[in-house]
Backbone bond lengths (Angstrom), bond angles and torsions (degrees), N, CA, C in turn:
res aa  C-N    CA-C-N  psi(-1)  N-CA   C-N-CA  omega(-1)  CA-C   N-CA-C  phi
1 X - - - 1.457 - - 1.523 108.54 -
2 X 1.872 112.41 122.86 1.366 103.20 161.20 2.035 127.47 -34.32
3 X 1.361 90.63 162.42 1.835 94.52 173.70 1.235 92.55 -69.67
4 X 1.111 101.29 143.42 2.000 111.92 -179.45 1.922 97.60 -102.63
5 X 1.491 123.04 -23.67 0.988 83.63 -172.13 1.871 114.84 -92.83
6 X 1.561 116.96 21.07 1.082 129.71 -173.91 1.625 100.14 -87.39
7 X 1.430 127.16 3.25 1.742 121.22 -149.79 1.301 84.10 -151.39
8 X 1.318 132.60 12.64 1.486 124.34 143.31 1.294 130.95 -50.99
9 X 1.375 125.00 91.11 1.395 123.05 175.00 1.936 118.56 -81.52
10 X 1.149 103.26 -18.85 1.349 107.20 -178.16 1.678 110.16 -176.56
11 X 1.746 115.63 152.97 1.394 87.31 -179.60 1.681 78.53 -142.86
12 X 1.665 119.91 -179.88 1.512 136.77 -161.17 1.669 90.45 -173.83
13 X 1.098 84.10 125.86 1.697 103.57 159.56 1.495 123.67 -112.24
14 X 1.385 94.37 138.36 1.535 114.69 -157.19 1.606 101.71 -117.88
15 X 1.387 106.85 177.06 1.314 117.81 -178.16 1.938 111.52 -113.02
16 X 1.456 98.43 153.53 1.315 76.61 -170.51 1.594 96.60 -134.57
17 X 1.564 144.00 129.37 1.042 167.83 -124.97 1.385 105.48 -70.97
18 X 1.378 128.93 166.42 1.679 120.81 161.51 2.001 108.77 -85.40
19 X 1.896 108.35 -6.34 1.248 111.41 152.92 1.711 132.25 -120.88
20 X 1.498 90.74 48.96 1.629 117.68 155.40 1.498 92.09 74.68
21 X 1.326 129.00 25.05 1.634 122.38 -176.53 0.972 96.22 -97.73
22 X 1.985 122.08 155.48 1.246 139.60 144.66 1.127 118.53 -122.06
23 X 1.810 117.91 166.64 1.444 95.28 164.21 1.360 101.28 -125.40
24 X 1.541 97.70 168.87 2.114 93.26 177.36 1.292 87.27 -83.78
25 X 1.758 92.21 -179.89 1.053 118.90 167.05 1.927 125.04 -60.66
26 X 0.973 136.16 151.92 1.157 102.21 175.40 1.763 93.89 -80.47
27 X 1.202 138.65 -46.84 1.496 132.56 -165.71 1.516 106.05 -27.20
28 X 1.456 105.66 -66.24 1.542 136.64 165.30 1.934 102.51 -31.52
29 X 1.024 111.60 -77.24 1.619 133.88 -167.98 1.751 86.81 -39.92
30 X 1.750 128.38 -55.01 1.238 131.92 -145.23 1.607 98.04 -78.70
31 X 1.277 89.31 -79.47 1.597 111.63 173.06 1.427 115.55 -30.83
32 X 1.149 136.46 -46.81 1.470 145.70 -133.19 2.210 85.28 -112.66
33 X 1.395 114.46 -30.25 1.553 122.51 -168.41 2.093 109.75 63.17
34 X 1.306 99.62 67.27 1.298 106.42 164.16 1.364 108.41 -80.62
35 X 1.562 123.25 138.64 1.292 109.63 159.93 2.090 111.96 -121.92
36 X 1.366 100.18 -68.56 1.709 98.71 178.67 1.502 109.43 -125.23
37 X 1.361 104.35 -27.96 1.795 97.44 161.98 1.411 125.88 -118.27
38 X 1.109 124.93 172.50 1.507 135.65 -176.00 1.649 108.08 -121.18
39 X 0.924 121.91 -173.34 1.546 115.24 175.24 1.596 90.51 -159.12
40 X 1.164 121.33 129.67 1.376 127.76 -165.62 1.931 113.77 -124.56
41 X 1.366 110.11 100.75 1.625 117.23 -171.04 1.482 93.42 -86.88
42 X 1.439 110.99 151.07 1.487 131.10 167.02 1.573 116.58 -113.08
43 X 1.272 116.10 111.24 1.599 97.92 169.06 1.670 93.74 -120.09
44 X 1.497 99.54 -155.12 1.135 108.39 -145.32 1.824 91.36 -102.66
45 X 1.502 94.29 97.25 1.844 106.77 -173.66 1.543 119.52 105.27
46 X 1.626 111.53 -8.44 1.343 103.46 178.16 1.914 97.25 -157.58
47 X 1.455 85.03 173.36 1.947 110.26 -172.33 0.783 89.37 -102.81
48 X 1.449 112.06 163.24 1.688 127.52 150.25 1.408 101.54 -128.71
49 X 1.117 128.38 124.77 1.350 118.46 163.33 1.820 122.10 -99.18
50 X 0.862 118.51 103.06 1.917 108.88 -175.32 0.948 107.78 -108.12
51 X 1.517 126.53 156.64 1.478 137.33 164.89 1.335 99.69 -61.85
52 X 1.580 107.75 158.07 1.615 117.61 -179.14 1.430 103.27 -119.62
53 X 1.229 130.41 114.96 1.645 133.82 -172.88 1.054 106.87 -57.09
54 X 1.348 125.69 134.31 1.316 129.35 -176.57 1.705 107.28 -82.92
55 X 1.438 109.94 173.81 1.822 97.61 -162.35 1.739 100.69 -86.23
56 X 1.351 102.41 4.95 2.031 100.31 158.97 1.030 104.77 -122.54
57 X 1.387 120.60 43.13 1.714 101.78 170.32 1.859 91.04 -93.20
58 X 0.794 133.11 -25.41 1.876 105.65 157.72 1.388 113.26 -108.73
59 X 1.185 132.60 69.05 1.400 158.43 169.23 1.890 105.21 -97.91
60 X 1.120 115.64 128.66 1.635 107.37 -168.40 1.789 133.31 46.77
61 X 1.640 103.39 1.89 1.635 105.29 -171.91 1.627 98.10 -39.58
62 X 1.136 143.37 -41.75 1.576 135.77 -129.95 1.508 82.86 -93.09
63 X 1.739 114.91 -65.41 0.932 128.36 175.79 1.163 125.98 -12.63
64 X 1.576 104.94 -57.25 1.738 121.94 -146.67 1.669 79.84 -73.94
65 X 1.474 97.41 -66.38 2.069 114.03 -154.58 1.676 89.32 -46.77
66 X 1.123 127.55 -27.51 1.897 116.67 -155.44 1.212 101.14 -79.58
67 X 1.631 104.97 -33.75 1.797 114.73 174.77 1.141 124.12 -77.34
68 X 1.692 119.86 -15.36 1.451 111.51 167.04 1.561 116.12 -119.27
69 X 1.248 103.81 11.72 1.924 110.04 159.98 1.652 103.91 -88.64
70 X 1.381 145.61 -29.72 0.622 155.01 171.95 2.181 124.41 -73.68
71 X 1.175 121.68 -29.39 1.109 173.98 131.87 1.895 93.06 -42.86
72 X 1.036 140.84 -58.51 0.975 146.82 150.00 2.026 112.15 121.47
73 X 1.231 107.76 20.24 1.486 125.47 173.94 1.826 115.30 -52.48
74 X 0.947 145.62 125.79 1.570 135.16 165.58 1.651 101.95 -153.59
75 X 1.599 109.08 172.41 1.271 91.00 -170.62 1.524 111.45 93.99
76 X 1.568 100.83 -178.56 1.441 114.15 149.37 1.123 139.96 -7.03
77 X 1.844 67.32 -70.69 1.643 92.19 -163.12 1.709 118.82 -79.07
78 X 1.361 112.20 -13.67 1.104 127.18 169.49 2.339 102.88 -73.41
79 X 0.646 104.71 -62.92 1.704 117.23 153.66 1.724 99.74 -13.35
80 X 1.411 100.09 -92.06 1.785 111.55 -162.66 1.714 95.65 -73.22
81 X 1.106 128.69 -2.81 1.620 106.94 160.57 1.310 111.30 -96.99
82 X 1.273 127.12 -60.32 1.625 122.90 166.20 2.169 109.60 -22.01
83 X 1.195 98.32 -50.86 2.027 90.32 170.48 1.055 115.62 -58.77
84 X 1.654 103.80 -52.36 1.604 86.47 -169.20 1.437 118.97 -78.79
85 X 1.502 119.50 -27.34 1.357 100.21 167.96 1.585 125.39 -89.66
86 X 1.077 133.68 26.35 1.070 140.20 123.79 1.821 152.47 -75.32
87 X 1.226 76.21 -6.94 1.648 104.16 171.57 1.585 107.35 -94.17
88 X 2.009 112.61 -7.52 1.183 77.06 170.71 1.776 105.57 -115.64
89 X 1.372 107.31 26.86 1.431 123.88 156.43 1.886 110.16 -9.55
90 X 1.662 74.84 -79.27 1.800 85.86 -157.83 1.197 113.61 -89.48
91 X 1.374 131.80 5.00 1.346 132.22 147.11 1.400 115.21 -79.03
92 X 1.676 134.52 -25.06 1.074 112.40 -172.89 1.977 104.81 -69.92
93 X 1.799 95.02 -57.19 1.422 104.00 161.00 1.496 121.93 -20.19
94 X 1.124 134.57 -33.97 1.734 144.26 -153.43 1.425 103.28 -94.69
95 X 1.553 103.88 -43.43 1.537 124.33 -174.38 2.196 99.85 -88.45
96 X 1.080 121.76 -22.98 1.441 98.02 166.06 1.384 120.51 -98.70
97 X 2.077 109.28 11.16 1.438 105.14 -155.53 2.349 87.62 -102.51
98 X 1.726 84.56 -19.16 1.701 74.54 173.00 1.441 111.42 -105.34
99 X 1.370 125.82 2.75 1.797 122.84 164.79 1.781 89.10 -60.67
100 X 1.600 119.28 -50.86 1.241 104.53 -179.49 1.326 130.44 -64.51
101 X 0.946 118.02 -30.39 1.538 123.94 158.78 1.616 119.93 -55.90
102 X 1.307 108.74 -12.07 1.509 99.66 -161.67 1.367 82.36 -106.58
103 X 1.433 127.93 -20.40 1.893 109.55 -169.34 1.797 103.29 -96.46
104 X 1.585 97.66 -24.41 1.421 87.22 144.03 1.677 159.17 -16.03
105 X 1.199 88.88 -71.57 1.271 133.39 -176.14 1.688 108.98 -85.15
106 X 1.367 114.53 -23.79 1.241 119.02 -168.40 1.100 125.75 88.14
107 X 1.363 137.26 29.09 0.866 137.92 -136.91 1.937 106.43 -148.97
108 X 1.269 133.73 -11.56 0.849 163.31 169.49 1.571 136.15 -128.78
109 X 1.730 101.67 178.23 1.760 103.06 -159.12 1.599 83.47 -93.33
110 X 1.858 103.74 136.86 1.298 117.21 166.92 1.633 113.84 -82.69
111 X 1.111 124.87 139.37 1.422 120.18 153.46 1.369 126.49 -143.52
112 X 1.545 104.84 133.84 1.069 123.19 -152.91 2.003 111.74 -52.71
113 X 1.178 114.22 -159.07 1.873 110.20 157.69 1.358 101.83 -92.34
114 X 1.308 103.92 -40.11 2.059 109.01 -173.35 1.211 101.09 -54.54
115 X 2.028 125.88 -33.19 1.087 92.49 -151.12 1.545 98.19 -92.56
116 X 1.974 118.97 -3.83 1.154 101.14 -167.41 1.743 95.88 -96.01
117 X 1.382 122.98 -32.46 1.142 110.20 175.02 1.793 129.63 -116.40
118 X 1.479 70.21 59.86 1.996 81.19 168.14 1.593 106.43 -81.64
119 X 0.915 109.64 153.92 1.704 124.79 -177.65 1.401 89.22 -84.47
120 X 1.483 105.41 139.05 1.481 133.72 164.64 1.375 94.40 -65.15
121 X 1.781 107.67 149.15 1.282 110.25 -169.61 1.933 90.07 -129.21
């Protein structure tokens, strides 16, 4: 592991719970892409706490960036759109993985391949 204290860009002190909780910052929380876990290193005198990539956090990357370089995003602002529309990766995924569960089950609208990939006429 690099020296961590050479990659200090900024630091904030926080409080920490009578049941061992903290919270980040949100600046930290945004920037940094926390979502539900952390992954927490120990060395000898200090933590690390990092976000843990979720298993679509590179799910469409090429995709996403080609659609908003094109779209005309760079910068920043090319930055804070690539998150957010990639953050909604694994919820869209989540939401067609239980429509499948529900036609499964019987419980939902079936559709065929023809009907999703018939050629436009």
């Amino acid at each position: 592991m690099p020296s961590v204290v050479k990659h200090i860009r900024e630091q904030k002190r926080i409080k920490i719970t009578s049941k061992r909780q903290l919270t980040i910052p949100q600046k930290y929380y945004a920037e940094l892409g926390f979502d539900k876990e952390a992954m927490c290193t120990m060395g000898d005198g200090f933590l690390i706490i990092q976000p843990v990539a979720n298993a679509s956090s590179g799910e469409f990357a090429e995709e996403i960036l080609a659609d908003l370089i094109k779209e005309g995003f760079s910068g920043q602002k090319l930055l804070d759109e690539f998150k957010a529309r990639q953050a909604k990766v694994r919820p869209g995924v989540e939401a067609m993985l239980e429509a499948a569960r529900a036609v499964a089950h019987g419980k939902g609208e079936y559709a065929s391949y023809e009907d999703i990939f018939e050629a436009e006429e």
